[in-house]
C-alpha positions in Angstrom: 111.4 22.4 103.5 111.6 18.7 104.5 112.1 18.2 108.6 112.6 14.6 107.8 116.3 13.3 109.4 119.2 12.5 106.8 122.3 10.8 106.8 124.5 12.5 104.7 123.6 16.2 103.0 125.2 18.1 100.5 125.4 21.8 99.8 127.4 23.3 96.9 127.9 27.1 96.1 130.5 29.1 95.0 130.2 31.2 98.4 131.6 34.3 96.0 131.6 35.8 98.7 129.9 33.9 101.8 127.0 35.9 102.8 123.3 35.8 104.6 121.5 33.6 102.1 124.9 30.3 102.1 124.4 30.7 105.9 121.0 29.3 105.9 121.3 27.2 103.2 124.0 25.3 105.3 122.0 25.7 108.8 119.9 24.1 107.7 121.7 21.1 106.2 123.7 20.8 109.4 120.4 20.7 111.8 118.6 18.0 109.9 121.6 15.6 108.7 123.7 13.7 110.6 126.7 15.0 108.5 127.3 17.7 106.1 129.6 18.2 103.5 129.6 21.5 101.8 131.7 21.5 98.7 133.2 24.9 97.2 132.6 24.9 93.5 135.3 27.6 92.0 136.3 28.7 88.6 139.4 30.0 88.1 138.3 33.1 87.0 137.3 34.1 90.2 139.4 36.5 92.3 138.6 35.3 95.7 140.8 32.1 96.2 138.7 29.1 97.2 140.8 28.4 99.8 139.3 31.5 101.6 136.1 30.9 100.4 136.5 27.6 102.3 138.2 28.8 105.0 134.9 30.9 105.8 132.4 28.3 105.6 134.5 26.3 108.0 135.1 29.0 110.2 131.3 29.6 110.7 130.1 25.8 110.3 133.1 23.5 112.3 131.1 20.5 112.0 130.6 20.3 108.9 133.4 19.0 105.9 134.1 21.7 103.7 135.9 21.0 100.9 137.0 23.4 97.7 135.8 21.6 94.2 137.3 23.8 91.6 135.0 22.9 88.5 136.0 24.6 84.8 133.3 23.5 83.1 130.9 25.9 81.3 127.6 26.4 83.2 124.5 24.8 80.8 121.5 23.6 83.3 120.2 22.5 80.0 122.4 20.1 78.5 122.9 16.5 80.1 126.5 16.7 78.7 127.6 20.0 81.1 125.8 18.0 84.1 127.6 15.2 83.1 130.9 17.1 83.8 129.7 19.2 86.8 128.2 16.1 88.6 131.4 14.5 87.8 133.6 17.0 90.0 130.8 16.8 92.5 130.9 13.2 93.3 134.6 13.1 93.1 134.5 15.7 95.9 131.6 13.5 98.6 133.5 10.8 100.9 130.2 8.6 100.7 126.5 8.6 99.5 124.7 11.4 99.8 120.7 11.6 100.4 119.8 14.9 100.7 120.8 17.9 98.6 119.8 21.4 99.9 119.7 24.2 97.8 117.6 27.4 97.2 117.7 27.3 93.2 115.7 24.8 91.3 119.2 23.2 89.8 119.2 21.6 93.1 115.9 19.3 91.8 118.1 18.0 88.8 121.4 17.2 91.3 119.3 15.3 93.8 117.6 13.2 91.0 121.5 12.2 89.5 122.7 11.3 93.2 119.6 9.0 94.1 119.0 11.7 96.9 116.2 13.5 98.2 116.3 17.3 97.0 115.1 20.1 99.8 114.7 23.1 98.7 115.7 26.4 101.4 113.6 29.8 101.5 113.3 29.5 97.5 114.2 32.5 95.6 116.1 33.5 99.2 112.3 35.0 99.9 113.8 35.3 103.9 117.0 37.0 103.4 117.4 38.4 100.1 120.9 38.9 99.0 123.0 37.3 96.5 127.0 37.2 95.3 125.8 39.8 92.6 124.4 42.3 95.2 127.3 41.8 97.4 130.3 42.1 95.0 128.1 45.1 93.4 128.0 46.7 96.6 129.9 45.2 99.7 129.3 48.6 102.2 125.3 48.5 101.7 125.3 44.6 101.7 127.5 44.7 105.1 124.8 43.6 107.0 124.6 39.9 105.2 127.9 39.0 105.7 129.3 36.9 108.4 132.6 37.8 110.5 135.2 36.3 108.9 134.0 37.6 105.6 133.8 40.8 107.1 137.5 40.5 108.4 138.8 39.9 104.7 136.8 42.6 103.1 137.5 45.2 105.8 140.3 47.9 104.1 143.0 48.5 106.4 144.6 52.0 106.9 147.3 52.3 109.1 149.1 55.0 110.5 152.6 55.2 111.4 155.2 57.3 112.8 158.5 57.6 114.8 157.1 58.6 118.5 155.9 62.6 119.2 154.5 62.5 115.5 150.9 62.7 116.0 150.3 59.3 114.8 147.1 58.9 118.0 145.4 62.4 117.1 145.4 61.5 113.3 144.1 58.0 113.9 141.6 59.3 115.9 140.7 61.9 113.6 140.0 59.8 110.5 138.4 57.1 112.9 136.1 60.0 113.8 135.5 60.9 110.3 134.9 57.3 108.8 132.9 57.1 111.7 134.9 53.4 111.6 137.1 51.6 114.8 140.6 52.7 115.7 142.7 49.9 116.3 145.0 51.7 119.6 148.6 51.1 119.5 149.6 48.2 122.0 152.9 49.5 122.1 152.3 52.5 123.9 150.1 50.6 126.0 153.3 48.0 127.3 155.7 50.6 127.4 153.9 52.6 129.7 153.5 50.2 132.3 156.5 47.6 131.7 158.9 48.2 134.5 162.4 50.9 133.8 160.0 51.9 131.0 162.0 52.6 128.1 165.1 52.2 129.9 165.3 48.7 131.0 166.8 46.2 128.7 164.4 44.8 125.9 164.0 41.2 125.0 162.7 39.5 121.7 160.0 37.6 123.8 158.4 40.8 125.1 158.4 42.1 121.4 157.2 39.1 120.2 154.0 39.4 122.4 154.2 43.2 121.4 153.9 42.0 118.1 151.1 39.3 118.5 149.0 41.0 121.0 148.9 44.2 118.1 147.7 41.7 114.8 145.2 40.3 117.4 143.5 43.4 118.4 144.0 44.3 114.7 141.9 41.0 113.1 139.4 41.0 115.9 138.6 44.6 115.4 138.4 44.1 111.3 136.0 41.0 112.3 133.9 43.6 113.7 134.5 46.5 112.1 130.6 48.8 111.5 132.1 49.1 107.8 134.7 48.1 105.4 137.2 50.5 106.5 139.6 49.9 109.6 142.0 52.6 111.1 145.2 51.4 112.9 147.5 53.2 114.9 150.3 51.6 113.9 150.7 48.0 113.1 153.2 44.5 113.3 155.8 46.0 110.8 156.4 48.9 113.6 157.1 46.8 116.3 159.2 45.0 113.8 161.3 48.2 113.6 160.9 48.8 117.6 162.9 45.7 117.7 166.0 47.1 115.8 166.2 49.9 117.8 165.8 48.3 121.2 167.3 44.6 120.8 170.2 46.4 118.3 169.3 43.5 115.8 166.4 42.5 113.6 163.9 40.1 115.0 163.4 37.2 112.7 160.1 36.0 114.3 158.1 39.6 114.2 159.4 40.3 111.0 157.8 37.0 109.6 154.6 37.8 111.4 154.9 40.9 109.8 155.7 39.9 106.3 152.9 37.3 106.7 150.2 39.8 107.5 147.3 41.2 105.0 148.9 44.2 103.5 147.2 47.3 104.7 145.5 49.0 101.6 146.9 52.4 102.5 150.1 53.6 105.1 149.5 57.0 106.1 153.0 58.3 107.7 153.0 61.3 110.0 156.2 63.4 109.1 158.5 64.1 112.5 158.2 68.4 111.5 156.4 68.6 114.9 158.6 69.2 118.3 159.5 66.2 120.4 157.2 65.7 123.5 160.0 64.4 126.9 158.2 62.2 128.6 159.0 58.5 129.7 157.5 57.0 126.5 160.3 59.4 123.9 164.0 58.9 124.1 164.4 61.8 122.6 165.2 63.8 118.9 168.1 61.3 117.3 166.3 58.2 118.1 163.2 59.4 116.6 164.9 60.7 113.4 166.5 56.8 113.3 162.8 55.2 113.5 161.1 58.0 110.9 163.8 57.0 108.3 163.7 53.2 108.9 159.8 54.0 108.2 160.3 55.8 105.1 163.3 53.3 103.9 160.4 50.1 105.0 157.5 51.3 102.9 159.2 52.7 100.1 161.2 48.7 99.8 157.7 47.0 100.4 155.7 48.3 97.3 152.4 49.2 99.3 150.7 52.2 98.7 151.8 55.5 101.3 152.0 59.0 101.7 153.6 61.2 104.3 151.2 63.8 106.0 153.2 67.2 107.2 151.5 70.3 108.3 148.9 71.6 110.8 146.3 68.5 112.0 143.8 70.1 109.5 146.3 69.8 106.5 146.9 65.9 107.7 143.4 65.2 108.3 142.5 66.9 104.4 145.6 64.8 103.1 145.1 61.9 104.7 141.1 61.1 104.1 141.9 62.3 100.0 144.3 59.4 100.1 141.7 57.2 102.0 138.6 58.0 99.8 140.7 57.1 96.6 141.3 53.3 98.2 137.0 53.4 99.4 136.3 54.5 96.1 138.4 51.8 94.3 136.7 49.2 95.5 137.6 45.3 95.7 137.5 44.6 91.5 136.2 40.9 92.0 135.8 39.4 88.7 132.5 38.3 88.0 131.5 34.6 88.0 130.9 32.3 85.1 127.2 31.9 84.5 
């Protein structure tokens, strides 16, 4: 690879999805150019939007200009026709002249020659860090390692378990934490209410449930970000506090439902049925106010179209229903649709 010092470099990829081998390529562009740009070639086929795709890159290289280049055309390194059009969409992506082009494949030799640039080639054939779109879409668990955080946060599979209070909701998320051997995302809510002062008893305002609200989707992405697999377990999530809201304020909250409404959808809700006796302490107010939150539950997930299932029994029977449901959303996968060429 060239250590020479360039003005102006230029990566492309399709970053389908952003992994090891796009990380170096654009390292090393950004430490031997003045300025990068990195331009996100995507075919409409695809199934991950290029605005994520560019929202990755930009998220792990700030200082470089990302921008998505959504290019049709067929892919042909053979005929000077298809160039024709891809180099097209390429320069009418770059915000100057370009004289370096960094790539791994030998395509790159070809672009460099049409943009009067200097082609360096990176760890050819990705010798240093093999991995590639293929393996990764093939196999996103076993190519986990090779995939950088914010990637990871999109891919991670979100189960979340909810309940009306004294339902078991902890124990279960513990247990198929334990069993995934994945993170538990704990419940903030329990965490405010037992040290806000009057507890449960003292007046409730939207701005507390607002942070509530915030402080749970935050503990949520940042543990998803780092997740040791694909699979995240939540006790409970921003659509609960949503609820919490009704029955505290009296009213809905239009600023924690949007954050709600606005959040990845969870690929499985696992709801812990309210069969089990009440627990008095000074986080429960008590049998009718939990039967109110266990039907809003029921009444919110049935009306949002996401995929649930109530859990009853002994904690054996909700552990055995609860990870048949989970391994059915492992086993489905992601279905990314595979590139062109």
């Amino acid at each position: 690879m060239s250590a020479a010092r360039h003005r102006h470099g230029l990566v492309i990829g399709k970053f389908y999805p952003f992994h090891a081998g796009h990380q170096a390529l654009v390292r090393a562009a950004t430490s031997s150019c003045d300025r990068v740009t990195v331009e996100v070639m995507a075919h409409v086929v695809e199934s991950i939007p290029v605005d994520v795709r560019v929202g990755w890159v930009q998220a792990e290289h700030p200082t470089a200009r990302v921008v998505a280049a959504p290019d049709d055309h067929e892919v042909d390194f053979d005929s000077p026709e298809v160039w024709d059009l891809h180099m097209k969409v390429i320069e009418s992506h770059l915000d100057g002249p370009v004289d370096a082009v960094f790539t791994s494949d030998a395509y790159g030799e070809e672009m460099a020659r049409r943009l009067g640039a200097t082609w360096v080639q990176v760890d050819p054939g990705r010798a240093s860090t093999p991995i590639s779109g293929t393996a990764v879409r093939a196999d996103v668990a076993g190519s986990w390692w090779a995939l950088p955080t914010p990637v990871r946060a999109w891919f991670t599979k979100r189960v979340v378990v909810l309940g009306a209070e004294s339902t078991g909701t902890t124990t279960l998320a513990d247990a198929l934490g334990a069993h995934y051997a994945t993170t538990v995302v704990p419940e903030f809510w329990r965490e405010w209410t037992g040290r806000r002062p009057g507890g449960l008893t003292a007046p409730w305002h939207t701005a507390e449930l607002d942070l509530v609200a915030h402080e749970q989707a935050s503990l949520e992405d940042a543990a998803a970000a780092a997740a040791p697999r694909p699979l995240l377990v939540c006790d409970t999530d921003v659509l609960a506090t949503a609820l919490w809201h009704e029955r505290y304020v009296g009213r809905p909250s239009p600023s924690v439902r949007a954050l709600a409404d606005g959040r990845p959808a969870p690929a499985l809700y696992v709801l812990t049925g309210d069969e089990i006796p009440v627990v008095q302490d000074s986080l429960h107010d008590g049998e009718h106010g939990r039967a109110w939150m266990q039907a809003r539950l029921r009444e919110e997930l049935a009306a949002r179209g996401v995929p649930w299932i109530e859990v009853r029994g002994s904690r054996d029977e909700r552990l055995s229903a609860a990870t048949t449901a989970v391994d059915e959303v492992v086993a489905e996968g992601w279905r990314l649709a595979d590139p062109v060429g």
